[in-house]
C-alpha positions as CSV (number, residue, x, y, z in Angstrom):
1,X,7.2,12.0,-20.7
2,X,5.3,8.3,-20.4
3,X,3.9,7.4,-17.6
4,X,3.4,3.7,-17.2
5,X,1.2,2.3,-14.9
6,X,1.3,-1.4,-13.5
7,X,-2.4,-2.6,-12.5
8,X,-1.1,-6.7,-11.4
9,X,-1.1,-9.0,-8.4
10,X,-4.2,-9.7,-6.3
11,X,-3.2,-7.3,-3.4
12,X,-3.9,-10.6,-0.8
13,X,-3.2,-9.4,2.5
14,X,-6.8,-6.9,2.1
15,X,-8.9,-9.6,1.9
16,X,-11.8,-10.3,1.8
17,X,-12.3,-6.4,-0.2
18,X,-9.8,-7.3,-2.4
19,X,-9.8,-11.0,-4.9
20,X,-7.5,-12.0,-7.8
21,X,-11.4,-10.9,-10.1
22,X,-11.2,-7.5,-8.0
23,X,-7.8,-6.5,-6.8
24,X,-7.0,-3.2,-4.1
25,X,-6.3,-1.0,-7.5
26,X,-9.8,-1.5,-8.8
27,X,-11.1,0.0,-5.7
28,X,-11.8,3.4,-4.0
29,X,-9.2,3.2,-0.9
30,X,-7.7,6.6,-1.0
31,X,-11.0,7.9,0.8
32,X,-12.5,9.8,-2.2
33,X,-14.7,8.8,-5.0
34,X,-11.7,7.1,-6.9
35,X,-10.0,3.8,-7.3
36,X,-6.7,3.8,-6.6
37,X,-5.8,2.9,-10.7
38,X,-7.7,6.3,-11.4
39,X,-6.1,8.1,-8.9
40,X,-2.8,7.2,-10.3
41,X,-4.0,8.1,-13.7
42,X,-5.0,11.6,-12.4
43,X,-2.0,12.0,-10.4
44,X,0.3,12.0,-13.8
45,X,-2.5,13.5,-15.8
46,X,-0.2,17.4,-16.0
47,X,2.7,15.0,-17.1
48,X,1.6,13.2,-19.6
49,X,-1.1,13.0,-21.9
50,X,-3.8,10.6,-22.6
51,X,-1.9,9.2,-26.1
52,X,1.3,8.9,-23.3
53,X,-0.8,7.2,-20.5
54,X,-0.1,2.8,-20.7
55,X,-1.3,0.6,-18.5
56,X,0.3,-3.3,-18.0
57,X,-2.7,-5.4,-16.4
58,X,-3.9,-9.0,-16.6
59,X,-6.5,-10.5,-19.3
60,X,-9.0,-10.6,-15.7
61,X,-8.7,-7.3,-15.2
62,X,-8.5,-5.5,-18.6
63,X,-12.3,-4.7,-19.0
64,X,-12.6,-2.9,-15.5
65,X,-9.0,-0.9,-16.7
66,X,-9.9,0.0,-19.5
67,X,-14.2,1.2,-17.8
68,X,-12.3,2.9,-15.0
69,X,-9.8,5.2,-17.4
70,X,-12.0,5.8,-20.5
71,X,-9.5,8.2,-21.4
72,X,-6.8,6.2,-22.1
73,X,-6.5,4.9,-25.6
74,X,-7.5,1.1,-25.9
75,X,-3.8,0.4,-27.9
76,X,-2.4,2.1,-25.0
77,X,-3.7,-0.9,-22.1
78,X,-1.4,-3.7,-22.7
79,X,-3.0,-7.1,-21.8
80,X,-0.8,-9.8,-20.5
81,X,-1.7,-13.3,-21.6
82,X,-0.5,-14.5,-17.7
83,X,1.6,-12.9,-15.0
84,X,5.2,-12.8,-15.5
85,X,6.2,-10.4,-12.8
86,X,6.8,-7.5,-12.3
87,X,10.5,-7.2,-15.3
88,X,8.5,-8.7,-18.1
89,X,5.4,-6.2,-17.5
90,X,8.3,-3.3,-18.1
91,X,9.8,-4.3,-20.7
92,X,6.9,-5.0,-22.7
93,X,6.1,-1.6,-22.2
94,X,9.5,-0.2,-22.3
95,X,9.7,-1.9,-25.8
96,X,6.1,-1.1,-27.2
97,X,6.9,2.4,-26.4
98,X,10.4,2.4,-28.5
99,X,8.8,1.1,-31.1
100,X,6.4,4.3,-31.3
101,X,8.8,7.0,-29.8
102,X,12.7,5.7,-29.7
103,X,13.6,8.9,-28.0
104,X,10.9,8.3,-25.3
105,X,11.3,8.8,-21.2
106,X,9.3,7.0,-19.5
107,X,8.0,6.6,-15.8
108,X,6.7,3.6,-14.2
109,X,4.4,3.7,-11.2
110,X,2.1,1.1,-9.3
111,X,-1.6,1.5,-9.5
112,X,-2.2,0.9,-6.1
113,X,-0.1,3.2,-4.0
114,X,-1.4,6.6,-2.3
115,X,1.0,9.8,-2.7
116,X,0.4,13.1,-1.0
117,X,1.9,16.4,-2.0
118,X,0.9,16.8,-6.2
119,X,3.0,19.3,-5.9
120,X,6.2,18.0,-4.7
121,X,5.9,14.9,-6.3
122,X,5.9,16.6,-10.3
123,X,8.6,18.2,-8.9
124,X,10.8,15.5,-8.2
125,X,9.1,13.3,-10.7
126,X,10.8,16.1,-12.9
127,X,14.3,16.0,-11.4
128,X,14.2,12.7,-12.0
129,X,13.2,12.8,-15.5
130,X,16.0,15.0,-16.4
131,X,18.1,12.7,-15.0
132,X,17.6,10.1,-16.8
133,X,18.5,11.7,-20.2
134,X,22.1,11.3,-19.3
135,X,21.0,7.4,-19.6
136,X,20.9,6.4,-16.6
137,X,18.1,4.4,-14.7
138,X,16.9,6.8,-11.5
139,X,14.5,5.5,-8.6
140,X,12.5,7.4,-6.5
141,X,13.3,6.5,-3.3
142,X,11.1,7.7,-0.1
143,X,12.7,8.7,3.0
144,X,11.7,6.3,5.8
145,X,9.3,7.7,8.6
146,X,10.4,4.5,10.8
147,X,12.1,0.9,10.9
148,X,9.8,-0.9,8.5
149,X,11.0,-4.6,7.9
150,X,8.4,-5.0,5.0
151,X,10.0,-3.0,2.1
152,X,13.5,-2.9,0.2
153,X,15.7,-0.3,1.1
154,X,18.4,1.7,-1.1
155,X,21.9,2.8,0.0
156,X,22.0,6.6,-0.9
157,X,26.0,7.4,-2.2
158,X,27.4,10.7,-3.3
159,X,25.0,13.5,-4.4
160,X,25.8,13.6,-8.8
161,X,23.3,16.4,-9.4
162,X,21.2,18.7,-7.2
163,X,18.6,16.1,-5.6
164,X,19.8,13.4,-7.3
165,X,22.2,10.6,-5.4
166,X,24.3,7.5,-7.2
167,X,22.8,4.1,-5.1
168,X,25.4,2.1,-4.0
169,X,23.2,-1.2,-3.7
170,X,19.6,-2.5,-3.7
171,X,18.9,-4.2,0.1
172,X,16.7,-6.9,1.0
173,X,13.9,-6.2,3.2
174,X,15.8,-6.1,6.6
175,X,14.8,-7.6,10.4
176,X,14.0,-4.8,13.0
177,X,17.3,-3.7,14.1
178,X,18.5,-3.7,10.8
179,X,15.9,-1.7,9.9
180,X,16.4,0.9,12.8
181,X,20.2,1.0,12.0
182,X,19.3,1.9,7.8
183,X,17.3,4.4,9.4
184,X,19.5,6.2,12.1
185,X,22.2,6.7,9.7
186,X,20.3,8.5,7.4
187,X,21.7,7.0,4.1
188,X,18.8,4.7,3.4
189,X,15.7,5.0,1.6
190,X,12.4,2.7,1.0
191,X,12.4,1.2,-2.6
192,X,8.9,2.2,-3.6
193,X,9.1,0.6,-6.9
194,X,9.0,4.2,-9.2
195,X,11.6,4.0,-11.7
196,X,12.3,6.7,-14.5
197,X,14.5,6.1,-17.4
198,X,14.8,6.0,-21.2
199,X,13.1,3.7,-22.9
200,X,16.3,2.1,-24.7
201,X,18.8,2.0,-21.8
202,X,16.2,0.2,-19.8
203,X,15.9,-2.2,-22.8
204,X,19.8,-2.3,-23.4
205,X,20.8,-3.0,-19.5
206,X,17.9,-6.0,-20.3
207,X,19.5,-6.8,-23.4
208,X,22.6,-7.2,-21.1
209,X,21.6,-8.6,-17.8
210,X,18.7,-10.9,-19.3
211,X,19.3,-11.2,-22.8
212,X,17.3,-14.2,-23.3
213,X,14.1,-12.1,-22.2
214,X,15.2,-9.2,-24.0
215,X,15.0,-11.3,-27.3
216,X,11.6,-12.4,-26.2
217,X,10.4,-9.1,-26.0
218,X,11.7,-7.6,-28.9
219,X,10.1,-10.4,-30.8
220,X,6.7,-9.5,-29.5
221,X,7.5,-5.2,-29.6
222,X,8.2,-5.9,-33.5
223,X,4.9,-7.8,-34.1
224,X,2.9,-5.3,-31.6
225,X,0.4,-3.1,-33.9
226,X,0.5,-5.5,-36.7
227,X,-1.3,-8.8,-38.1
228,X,0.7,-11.5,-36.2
229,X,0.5,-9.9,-32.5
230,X,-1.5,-11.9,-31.0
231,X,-0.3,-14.8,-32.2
232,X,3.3,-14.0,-32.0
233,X,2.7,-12.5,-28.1
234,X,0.7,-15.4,-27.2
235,X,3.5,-18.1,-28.5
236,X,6.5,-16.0,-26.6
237,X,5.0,-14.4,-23.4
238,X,4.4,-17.9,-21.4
239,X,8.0,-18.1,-21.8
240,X,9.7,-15.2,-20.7
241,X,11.7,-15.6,-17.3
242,X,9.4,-14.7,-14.4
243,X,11.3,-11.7,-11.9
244,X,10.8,-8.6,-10.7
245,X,12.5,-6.0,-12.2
246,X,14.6,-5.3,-8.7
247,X,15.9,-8.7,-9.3
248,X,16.6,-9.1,-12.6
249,X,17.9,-5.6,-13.8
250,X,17.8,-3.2,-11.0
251,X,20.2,-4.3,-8.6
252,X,22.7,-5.0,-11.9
253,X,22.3,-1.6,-12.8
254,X,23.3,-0.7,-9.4
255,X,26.4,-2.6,-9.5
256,X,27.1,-1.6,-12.6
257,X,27.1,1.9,-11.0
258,X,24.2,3.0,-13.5
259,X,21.4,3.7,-11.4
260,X,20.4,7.0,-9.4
261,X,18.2,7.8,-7.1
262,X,15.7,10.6,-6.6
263,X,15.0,10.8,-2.3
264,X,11.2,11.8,-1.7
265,X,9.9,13.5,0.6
266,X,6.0,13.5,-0.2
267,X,3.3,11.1,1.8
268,X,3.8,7.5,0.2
269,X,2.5,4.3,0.9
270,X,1.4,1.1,-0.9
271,X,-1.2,-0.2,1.5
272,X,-0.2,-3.3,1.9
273,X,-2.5,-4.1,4.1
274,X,-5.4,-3.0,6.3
275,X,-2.9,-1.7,9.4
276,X,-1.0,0.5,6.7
277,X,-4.2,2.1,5.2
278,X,-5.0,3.1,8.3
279,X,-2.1,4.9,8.8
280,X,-1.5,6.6,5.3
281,X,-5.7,8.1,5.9
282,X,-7.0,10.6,8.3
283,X,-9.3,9.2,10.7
284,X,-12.3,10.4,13.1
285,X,-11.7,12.2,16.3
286,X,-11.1,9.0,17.9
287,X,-8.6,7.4,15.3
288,X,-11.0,5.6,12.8
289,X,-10.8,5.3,9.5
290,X,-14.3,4.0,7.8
291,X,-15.0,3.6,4.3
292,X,-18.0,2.4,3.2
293,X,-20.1,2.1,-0.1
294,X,-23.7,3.2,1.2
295,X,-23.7,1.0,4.1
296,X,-24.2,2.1,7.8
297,X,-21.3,2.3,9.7
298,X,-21.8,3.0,14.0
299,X,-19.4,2.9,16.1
300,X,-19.8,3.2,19.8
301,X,-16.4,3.2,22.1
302,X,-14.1,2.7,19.2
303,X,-11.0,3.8,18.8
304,X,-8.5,3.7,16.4
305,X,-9.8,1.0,14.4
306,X,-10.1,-0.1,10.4
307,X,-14.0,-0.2,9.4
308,X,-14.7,-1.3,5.7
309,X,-18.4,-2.2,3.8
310,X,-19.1,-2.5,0.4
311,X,-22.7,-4.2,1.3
312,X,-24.8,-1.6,2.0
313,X,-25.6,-3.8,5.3
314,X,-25.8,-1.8,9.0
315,X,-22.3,-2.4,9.9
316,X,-21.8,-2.0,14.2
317,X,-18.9,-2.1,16.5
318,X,-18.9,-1.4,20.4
319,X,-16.5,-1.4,22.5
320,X,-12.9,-2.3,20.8
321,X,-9.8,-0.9,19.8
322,X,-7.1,-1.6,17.4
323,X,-9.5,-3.7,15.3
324,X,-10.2,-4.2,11.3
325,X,-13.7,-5.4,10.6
326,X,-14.3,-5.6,6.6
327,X,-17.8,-6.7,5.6
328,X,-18.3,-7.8,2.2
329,X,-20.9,-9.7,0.2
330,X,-20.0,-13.5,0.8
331,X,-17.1,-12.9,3.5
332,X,-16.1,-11.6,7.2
333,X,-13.0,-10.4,8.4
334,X,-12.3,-9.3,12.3
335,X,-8.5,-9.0,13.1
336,X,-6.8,-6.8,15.7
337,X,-4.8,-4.4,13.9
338,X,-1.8,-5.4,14.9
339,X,-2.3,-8.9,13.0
340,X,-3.7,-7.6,10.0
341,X,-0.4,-9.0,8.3
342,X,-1.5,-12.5,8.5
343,X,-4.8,-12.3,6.5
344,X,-2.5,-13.3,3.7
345,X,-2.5,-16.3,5.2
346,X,-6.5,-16.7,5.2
347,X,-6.2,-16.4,1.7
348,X,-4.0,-19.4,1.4
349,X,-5.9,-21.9,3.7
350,X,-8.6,-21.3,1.4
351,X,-7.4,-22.0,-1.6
352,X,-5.8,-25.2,-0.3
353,X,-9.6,-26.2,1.1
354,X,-10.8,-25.6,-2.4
355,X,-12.6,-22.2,-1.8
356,X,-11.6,-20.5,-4.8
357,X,-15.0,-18.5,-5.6
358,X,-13.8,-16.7,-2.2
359,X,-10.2,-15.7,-3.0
């Protein structure tokens, strides 16, 4: 099997730690000595080999890739000229990899999410491998732990194979009751954005949902390894429609009754922002998480609080609770937990003020 990895966006809302030069995958938020891009990379390491290992990333970001997974061949990091979303990044891949293995399977994760349970999850990573060599597109859906209005949900339909469900239909990220009401009945499950499928059906349901894109990219797959790829990549990429891959061939699929889903069971979560990575790591006896690059951290009468340092500075908090304090070279950030949503918001009052170096 391939395992595709997608090391994009600028991960906003864990500002100031992560910038559009330094984004969350590039750094070591799981609490060990990993990024989250090679803990990904280690976490399919027994299902695919280094010659089956691709990573989609930005032309910012490709030197750090490509220093942080040495292991990976250099052919193998594919270097978008800009972002296109999240569609164009797997098809380019999807593609590539047809044109070196037609028969190929491939799965495609995010580089900044943390999964528990190895185990369990090459399990049902396999399941859903199989599946997809009848030709259909499967997901791997996560079964919700609570009402969360920040992610897409899936409608779970009639079980087609042991641990393997048709979807009825992609959701929007719901309000709160909706949310509670997806999960009291049971038949809902996140959308985590892991998708497993054959190379060519993914590139044939593209070739007929989007089929302008779809030409796009099999203009650039044919050039790719040869004399004219840069040129030829650089001339066509700007151009390709800019969508997610839930938008623009996912939720088709689903209609079209060719998508299944995979429910999951182990840990997940995509830290998508400082609140959440508090909750998906094991804090201190009184509910902190700190990480910190050889810095001081002391805490007096905390509880249940976010601490992050990359300066080596003495970082100190007395006396609160529910707080994120994130100390980084050139910026500050002290939220209550609870509001740690809106630092997204920080990020865009700078840029309109002109503080780019900062974002």
């Amino acid at each position: 099997m391939y395992s595709i990895i997608l090391a994009g966006g600028s991960g906003t809302r864990l500002w100031p730690l992560s910038r559009a030069a330094s984004p969350k995958f590039l750094h070591r938020l799981g609490g060990t000595d990993q990024s989250l891009l090679q803990a990904t990379a280690a976490r399919v390491a027994d299902m695919s080999d280094p010659d089956r290992v691709y990573v989609v990333t930005g032309v910012a970001h490709a030197a750090a890739v490509a220093r942080q997974l040495p292991h990976v061949p250099e052919r193998n990091i594919l270097v978008e000229p800009e972002p296109r979303d999240s569609l164009a990044a797997v098809a380019l891949a999807a593609a590539v990899v047809a044109e070196r293995d037609p028969e190929a399977v491939m799965a495609v994760y995010s580089a900044d999410h943390l999964i528990g349970r190895q185990e369990r999850f090459e399990e049902l990573i396999g399941i859903a491998a199989r599946a997809a060599e009848t030709g259909v597109l499967v997901t791997v859906g996560i079964r919700p732990t609570r009402p969360e209005t920040g992610f897409g949900y899936l409608h779970l339909a009639d079980e087609v194979s042991p641990g393997v469900h048709r979807i009825v239909e992609f959701r929007e990220k719901p309000d709160a009751e909706t949310a509670a009401a997806y999960v009291a009945s049971g038949e809902y499950l996140w959308n985590a954005g892991m998708f497993v499928f054959q190379a060519r059906a993914f590139l044939a349901e593209l070739e007929r949902q989007r089929p302008e894109l779809r030409a796009g990219i099999a203009a650039i797959a044919e050039a790719w390894d040869g004399p004219d790829q840069e040129t030829v990549f650089g001339a066509t990429w700007p151009h390709l429609e800019k969508i997610s891959v839930d938008y623009g061939v996912m939720e088709g699929a689903a209609a079209a009754g060719l998508v299944t889903t995979v429910p999951a069971d182990f840990p997940w979560s995509d830290i998508g922002d400082f609140h959440s990575l508090g909750e998906s790591l094991d804090g201190d006896a009184a509910g902190n998480v700190v990480l910190t690059d050889a810095a001081v951290a002391t805490l007096r009468s905390v509880q249940d609080s976010v601490v992050v340092s990359t300066t080596g500075r003495v970082v100190a908090v007395v006396g609160l609770r529910d707080v994120v304090v994130v100390d980084t070279e050139d910026a500050l950030l002290v939220c209550p937990r609870e509001r740690a949503h809106e630092v997204k918001q920080i990020v865009d009052v700078l840029k309109e003020q002109g503080h780019s170096a900062h974002v």
